[in-house]
N, C-alpha and C positions, 0 to 999 in steps of 0.2 A: 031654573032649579040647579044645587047643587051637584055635580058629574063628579066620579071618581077616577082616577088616570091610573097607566102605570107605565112609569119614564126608563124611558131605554138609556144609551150611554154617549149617545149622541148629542141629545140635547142635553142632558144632565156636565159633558164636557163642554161643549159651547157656552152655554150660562155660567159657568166656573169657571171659565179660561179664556177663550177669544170675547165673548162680551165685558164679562169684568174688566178685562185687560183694555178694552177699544170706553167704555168709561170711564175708568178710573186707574189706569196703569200704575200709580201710588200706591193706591188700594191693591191693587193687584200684588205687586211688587212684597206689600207686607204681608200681606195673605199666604205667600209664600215657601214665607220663616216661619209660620207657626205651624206647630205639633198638626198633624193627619186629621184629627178627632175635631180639631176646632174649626178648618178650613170648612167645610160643607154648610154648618149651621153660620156662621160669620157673617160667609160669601154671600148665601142665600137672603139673609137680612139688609145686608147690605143694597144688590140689587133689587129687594122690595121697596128699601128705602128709597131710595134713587129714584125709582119710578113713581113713588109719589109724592117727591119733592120735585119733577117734573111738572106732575100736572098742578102740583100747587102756585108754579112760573110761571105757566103760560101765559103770559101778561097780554097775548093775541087773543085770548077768549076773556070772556065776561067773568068778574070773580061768583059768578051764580053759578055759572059752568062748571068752573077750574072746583067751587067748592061742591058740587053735586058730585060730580068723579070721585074728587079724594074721599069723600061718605061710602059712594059705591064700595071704593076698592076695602075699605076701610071693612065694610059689612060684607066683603067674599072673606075678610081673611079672621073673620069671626064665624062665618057661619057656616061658608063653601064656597066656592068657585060656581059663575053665575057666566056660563061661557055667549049668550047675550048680551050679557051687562060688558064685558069684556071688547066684543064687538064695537059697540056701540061707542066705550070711550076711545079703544084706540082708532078709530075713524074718523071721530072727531079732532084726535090729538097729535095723531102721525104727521097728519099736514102741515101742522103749526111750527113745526119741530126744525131748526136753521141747522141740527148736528145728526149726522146720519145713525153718529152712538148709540144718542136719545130716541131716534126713530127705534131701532134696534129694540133698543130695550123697551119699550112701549107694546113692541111686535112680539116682545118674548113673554109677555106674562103670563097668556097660560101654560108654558115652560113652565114657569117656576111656579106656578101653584101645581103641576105635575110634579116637580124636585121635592114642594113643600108636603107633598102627602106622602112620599117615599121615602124622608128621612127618620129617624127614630123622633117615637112619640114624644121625649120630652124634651128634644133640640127642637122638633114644630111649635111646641107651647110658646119656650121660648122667642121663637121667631118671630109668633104671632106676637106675642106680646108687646114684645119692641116695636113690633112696625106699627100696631094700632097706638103705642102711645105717641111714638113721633106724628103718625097722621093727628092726634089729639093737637101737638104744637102746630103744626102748618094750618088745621083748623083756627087755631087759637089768631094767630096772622093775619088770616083772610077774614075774619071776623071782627077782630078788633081796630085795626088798621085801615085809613079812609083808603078808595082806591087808589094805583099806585103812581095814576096819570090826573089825580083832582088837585096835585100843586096844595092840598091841604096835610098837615103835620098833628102827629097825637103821640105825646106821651104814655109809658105804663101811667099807674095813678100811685102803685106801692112798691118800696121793697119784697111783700110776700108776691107782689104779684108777679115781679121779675124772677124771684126765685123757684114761682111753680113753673113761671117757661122757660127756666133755664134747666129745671127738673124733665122736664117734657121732652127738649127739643137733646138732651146733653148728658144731662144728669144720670135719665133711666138707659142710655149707652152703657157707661160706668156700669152699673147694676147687671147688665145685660152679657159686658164681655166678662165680668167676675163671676156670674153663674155658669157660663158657659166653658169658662177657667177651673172651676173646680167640677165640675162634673165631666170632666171629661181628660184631669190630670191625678190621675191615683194619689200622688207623692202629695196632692193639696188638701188632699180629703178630711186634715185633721184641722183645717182651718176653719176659723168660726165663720161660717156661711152670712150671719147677717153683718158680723163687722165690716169683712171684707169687702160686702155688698156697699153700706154707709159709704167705704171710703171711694169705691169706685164712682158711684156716684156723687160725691164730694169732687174728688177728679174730673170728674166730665162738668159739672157744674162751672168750676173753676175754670177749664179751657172756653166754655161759653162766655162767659164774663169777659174774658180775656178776645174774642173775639168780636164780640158787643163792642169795646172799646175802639177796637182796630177798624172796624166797620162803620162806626158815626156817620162819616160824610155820606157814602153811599145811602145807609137804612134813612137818612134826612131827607135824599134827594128821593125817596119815593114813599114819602111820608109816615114813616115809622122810627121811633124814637125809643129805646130800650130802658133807658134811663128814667128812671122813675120820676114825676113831676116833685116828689119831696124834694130830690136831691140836685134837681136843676136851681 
C-alpha cells in the first residue's frame, strides 16, 4: 500500500549531494550552477532516472526480471510508494550491482519518494512525469530488442518509430528542463510555454540522434540497432 513520509534534512542532503555527486559528479558539478528553485526538482528526477536505468542494465537478471522492476517502480511513482515492492527490488538488485554508487542509490529509493512527496506539488508532477516517460523508453528496449547475450540483431522498422524513442528516452528531457525553466524563473514567464517546450524537446531529440550515431558499434554488439530498417 501507498505510505506517506516526511523527510528530515539528512537524507534530503545526501540524495542531493554525496549520492548525486558519488553517481554522477558531471551532473553534480552542473546541478550546481543553476538557480536555487531548479536544483531540488532536476536532482530529484535525475536520481529517479538513474535508478531506473539501473534496473533496466542489469544484464545479471532475466529481462522478465529487470522489465517487472522497472513497471514496479514505474506504478510507485504513479500511484505511491509500495515500501514492499521497494524491498523486494532492491534485494534482488543490490547484489547484482559491480559500483557501490549504483548499490547506493538502489538503497536510497525510498529517500527519494520521501524528497518526492515534500517538494512542491507541481515540481512532483513534473518529476513524475519525466521519470514515467523515460521508464516508457527503457520499457520500449527491453521489449523491442532480442536479448542482449542471443548474438541476434533488430532494427527500428521506421523513421516515426525512432522518433517516438528518441521522444521518449530525450526529447521529453527537453520538455521537462523547459517547464521546469520557466516556472521557476520569474524574468521567463513571458515566454510562450509551448514554443519553448517544442524547441526543447527538438533539442533533446537531436542530442539523441547524435548519440545513436556515436553509439553504433556498442547498441550492435548487444543486438539493437537504432537506425531505422528504411534507411539501412
Amino acid at each position: 500500500m501507498a505510505e506517506q513520509y516526511r523527510v528530515n534534512p539528512i537524507p534530503r542532503q545526501r540524495l542531493l549531494t554525496d549520492l548525486l555527486k558519488s553517481v554522477s559528479r558531471a551532473f553534480y558539478l552542473t546541478l550546481r550552477v543553476l538557480p536555487g528553485g531548479l536544483r531540488q526538482p532536476i536532482g530529484l528526477a535525475y536520481l529517479l532516472a538513474r535508478a531506473a536505468d539501473t534496473i533496466a542494465d542489469t544484464r545479471s537478471l532475466p529481462k522478465e526480471d529487470r522489465l517487472r522492476f522497472l513497471l514496479s517502480l514505474r506504478r510507485q511513482l504513479q500511484e505511491g510508494v509500495d515500501l514492499e515492492a521497494l524491498a523486494e527490488m532492491t534485494e534482488s538488485l543490490v547484489g547484482q550491482q559491480s559500483s557501490d554508487s549504483e548499490r547506493r542509490l538502489l538503497e536510497s529509493l525510498p529517500q527519494a519518494f520521501e524528497l518526492l512527496e515534500a517538494i512542491p506539488a507541481q515540481d512532483a508532477v513534473r518529476v513524475r512525469g519525466i521519470v514515467v516517460t523515460l521508464t516508457q523508453g527503457m520499457e520500449f528496449d527491453l521489449t523491442t530488442f532480442p536479448d542482449e547475450e542471443s548474438g541476434e540483431i533488430r532494427a527500428l522498422e521506421s523513421d516515426k518509430e525512432l522518433d517516438r524513442y528518441a521522444y521518449m528516452v530525450a526529447g521529453s528531457v527537453g520538455e521537462f528542463w523547459t517547464d521546469t525553466t520557466l516556472a521557476h524563473t520569474r524574468s521567463l514567464r513571458n515566454w510562450s510555454r509551448e514554443d519553448m517546450s517544442d524547441l526543447g524537446a527538438r533539442f533533446g531529440k537531436a542530442l539523441q540522434m547524435t548519440n545513436i550515431l556515436r553509439d553504433v558499434p556498442g547498441d550492435l554488439r548487444i543486438g539493437r540497432c537504432y537506425i531505422p530498417e528504411t534507411a539501412l
